[in-house]
C-alpha positions as CSV (number, residue, x, y, z in Angstrom):
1,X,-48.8,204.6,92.4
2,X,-48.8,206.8,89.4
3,X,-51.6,206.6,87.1
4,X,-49.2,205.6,84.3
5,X,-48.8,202.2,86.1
6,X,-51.8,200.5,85.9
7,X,-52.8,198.8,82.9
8,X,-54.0,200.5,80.0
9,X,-56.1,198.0,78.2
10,X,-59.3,196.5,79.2
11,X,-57.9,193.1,79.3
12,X,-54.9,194.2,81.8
13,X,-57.8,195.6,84.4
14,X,-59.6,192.3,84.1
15,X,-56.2,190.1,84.6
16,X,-55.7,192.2,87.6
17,X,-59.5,192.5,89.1
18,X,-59.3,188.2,88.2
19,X,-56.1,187.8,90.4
20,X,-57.2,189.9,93.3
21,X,-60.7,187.8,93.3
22,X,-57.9,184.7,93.4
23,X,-55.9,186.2,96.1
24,X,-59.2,186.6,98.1
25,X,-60.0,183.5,98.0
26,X,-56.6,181.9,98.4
27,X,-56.7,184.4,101.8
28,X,-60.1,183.5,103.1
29,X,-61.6,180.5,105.0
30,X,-63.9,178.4,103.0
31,X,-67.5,178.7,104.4
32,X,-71.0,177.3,103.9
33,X,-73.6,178.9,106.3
34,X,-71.3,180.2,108.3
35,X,-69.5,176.6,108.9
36,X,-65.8,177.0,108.0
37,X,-65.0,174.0,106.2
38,X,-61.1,174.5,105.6
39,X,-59.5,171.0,106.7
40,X,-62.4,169.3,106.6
41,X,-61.2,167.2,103.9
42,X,-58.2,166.5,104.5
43,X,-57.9,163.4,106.0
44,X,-60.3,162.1,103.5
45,X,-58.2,163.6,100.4
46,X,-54.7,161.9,102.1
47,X,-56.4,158.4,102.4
48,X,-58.2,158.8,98.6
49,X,-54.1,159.4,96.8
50,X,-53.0,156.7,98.6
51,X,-55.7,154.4,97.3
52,X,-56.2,156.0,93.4
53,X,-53.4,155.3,89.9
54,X,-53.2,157.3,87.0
55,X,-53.2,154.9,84.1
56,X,-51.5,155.4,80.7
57,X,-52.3,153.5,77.5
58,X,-53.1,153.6,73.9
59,X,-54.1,156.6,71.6
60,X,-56.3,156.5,68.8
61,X,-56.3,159.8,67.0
62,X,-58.1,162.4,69.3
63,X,-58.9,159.6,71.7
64,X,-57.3,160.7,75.3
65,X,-54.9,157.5,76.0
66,X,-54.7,158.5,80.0
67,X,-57.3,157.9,83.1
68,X,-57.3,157.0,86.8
69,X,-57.9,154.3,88.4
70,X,-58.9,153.3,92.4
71,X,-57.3,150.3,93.9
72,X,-60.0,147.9,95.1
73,X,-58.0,145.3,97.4
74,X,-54.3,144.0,99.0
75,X,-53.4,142.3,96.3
76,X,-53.8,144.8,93.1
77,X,-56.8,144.6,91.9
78,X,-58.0,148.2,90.5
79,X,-61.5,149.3,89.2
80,X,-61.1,151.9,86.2
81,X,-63.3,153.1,83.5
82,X,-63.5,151.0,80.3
83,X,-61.6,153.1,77.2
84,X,-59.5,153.0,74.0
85,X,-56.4,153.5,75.6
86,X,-56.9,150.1,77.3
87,X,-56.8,148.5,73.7
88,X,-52.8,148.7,73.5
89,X,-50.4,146.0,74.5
90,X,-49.0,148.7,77.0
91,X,-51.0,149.2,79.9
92,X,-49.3,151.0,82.6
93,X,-50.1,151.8,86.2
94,X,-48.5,154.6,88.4
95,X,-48.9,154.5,91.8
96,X,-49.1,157.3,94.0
97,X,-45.3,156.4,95.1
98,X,-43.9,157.2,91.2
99,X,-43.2,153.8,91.0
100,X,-44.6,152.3,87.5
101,X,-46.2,148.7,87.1
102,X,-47.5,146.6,83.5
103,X,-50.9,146.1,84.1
104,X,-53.6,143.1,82.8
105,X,-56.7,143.8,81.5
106,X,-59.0,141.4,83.8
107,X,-62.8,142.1,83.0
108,X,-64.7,144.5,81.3
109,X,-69.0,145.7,81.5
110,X,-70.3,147.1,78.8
111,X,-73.3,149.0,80.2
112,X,-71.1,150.2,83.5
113,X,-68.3,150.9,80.9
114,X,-66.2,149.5,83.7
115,X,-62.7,147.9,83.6
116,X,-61.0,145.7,86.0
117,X,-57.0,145.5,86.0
118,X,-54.5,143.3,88.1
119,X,-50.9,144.8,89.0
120,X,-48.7,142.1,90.4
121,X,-47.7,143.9,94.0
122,X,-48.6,144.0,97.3
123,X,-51.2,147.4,97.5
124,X,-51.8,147.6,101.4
125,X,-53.9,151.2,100.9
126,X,-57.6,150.2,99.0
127,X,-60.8,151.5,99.1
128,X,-62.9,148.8,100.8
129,X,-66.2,148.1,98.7
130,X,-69.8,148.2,100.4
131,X,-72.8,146.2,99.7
132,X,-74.8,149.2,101.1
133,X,-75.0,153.0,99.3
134,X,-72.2,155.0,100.5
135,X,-73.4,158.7,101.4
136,X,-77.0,160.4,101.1
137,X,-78.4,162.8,99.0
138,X,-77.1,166.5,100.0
139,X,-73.9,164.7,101.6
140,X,-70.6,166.5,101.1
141,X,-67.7,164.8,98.7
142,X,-64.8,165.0,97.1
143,X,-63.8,164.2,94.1
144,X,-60.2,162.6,92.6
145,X,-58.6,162.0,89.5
146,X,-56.3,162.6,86.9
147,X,-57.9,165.1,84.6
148,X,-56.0,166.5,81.9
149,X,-53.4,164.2,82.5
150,X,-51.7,167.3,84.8
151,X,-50.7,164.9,87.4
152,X,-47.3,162.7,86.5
153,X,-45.4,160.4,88.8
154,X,-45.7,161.3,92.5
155,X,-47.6,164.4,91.5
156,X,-51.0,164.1,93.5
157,X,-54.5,164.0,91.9
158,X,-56.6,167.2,91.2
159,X,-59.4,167.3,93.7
160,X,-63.4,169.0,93.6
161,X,-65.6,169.7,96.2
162,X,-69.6,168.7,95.2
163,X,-72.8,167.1,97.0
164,X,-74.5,164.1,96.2
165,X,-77.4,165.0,94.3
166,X,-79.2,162.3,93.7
167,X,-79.1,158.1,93.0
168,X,-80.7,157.6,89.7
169,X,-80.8,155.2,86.4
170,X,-80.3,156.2,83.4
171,X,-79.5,154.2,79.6
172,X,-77.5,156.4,77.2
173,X,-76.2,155.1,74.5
174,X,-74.0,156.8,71.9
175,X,-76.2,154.7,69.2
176,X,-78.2,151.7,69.3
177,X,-75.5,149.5,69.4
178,X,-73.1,151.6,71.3
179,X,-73.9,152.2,75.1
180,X,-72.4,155.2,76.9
181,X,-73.7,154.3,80.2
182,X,-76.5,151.6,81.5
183,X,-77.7,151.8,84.9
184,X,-77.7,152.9,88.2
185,X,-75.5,156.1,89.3
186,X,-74.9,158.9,91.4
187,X,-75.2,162.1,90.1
188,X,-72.6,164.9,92.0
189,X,-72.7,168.7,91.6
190,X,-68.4,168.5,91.1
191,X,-67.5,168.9,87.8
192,X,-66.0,165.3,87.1
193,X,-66.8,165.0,82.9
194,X,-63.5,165.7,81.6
195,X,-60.4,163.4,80.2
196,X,-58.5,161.3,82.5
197,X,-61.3,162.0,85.1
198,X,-62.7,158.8,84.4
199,X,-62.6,156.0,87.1
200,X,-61.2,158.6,89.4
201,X,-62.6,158.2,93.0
202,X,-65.4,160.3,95.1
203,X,-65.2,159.9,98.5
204,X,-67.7,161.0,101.8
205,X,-65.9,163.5,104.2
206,X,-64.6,159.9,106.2
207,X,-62.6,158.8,103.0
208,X,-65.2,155.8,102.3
209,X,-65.7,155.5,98.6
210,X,-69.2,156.6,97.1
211,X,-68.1,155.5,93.7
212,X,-66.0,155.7,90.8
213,X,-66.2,158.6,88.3
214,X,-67.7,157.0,85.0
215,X,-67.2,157.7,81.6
216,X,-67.7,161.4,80.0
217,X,-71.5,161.1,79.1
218,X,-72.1,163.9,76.2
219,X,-75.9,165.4,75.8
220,X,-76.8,166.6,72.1
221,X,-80.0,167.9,73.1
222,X,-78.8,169.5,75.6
223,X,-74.9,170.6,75.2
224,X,-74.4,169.6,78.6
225,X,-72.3,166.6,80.6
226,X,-73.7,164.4,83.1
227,X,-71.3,164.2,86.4
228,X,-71.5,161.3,87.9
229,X,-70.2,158.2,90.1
230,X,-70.7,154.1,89.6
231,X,-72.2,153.1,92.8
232,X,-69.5,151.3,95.2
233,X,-72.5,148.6,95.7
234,X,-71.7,148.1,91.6
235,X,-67.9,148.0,92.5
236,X,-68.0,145.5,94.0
237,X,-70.2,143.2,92.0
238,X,-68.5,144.0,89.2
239,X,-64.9,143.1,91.2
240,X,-66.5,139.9,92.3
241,X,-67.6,138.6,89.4
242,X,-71.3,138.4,89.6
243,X,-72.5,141.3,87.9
244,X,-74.6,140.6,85.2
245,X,-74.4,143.0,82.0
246,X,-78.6,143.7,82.7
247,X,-77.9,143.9,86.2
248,X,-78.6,147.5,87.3
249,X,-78.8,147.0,91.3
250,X,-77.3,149.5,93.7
């Protein structure tokens, strides 16, 4: 190669330094400690589409009128996070098929910011709630969902790779009237906080659910986002009906 052919601005040699890292990476087995985790997820990632929507509703200005959503039992009942865009008359569910379905708005929590919908079809693939915490701290997941609205029809959702960090409780309110998030969660190292991500699934390496990705949480002390999961144990309260709003038990 001549030395006329490579590029002559500083921003060409990083484009090209950027897409060799890229190609590196593409090329080369993913390893922790010398473990090669490529297919280790798999399975788990499979079963998760199956089992996850993308859900489309109203706008309001700025306000993102997309999320996800994970299908909670047989008879199409799905667990989402609680937003504007649920607000419109035109609630829609696609499933992981293409195929698109009117949704109802069931039951919403305040403090979990949680949403419960109802599609009126048979939905064989669910995540199966426990009473029990799903995965321990330092335990490998993945994480689904719709962010950025880049995933349309039978497009699959964009995945992460995180640990569980920790279980915690926290209360943050956007004001004293208006509450961000109330409760018990799990905090994950994936980066989760970003639109449509919301009530998007994380999963253990075995597919079972850990919890569903809450609501974008914003720190104005800090500049930072909080990634996190509602507990499945929360799930399916809430599902069931007797979660309390002050209830805050894993």
């Amino acid at each position: 190669m001549k030395s006329n052919d490579f590029p002559k601005s500083r921003t060409g040699v990083r484009q090209m330094i950027l897409l060799a890292i890229a190609c590196l990476l593409i090329t080369s087995p993913l390893t922790v400690q010398g473990q090669n985790l490529n297919g280790t997820f798999d399975k788990a990632i499979e079963l998760a589409q199956k089992r996850m929507v993308k859900i489309y509703g109203a706008t309001a200005g700025r306000v993102d009128g997309y999320s996800s959503g994970v299908i909670v039992s047989d008879d199409g009942l799905i667990v989402t996070m609680q937003g504007v865009y649920l607000d419109g008359r035109n609630t829609r569910v696609v499933m992981h098929d293409g195929t698109t379905h009117p949704a109802t708005i069931l039951r919403r929590h305040r403090s979990l910011q949680l949403a419960l919908l109802k599609i009126d079809v048979p939905t064989p693939d669910y995540f199966r709630l426990s009473d029990t915490p799903v995965g321990g701290k330092g335990d490998w997941v993945v994480t689904l969902s719709n962010a950025f609205k880049v995933a349309d029809g039978v497009e699959p959702m964009s995945v992460n790779l995180g640990i569980i960090s920790l279980r915690t409780k926290i209360d943050a309110r956007f004001s004293p009237r208006d509450v961000a998030y109330s409760g018990q969660l799990v905090l994950i190292d994936a980066i989760t906080s970003n639109p449509g991500a919301g009530g998007g699934a994380v999963v253990t390496v075995d597919g079972d659910l850990v919890g569903s990705i809450g609501r974008v949480i914003n720190s104005s002390d800090t500049n930072t986002r909080i990634n996190y999961a509602v507990p499945s144990g929360l799930l399916k309260q809430f599902v069931a009906g007797t979660l309390k709003e002050s209830a805050v038990a894993v």
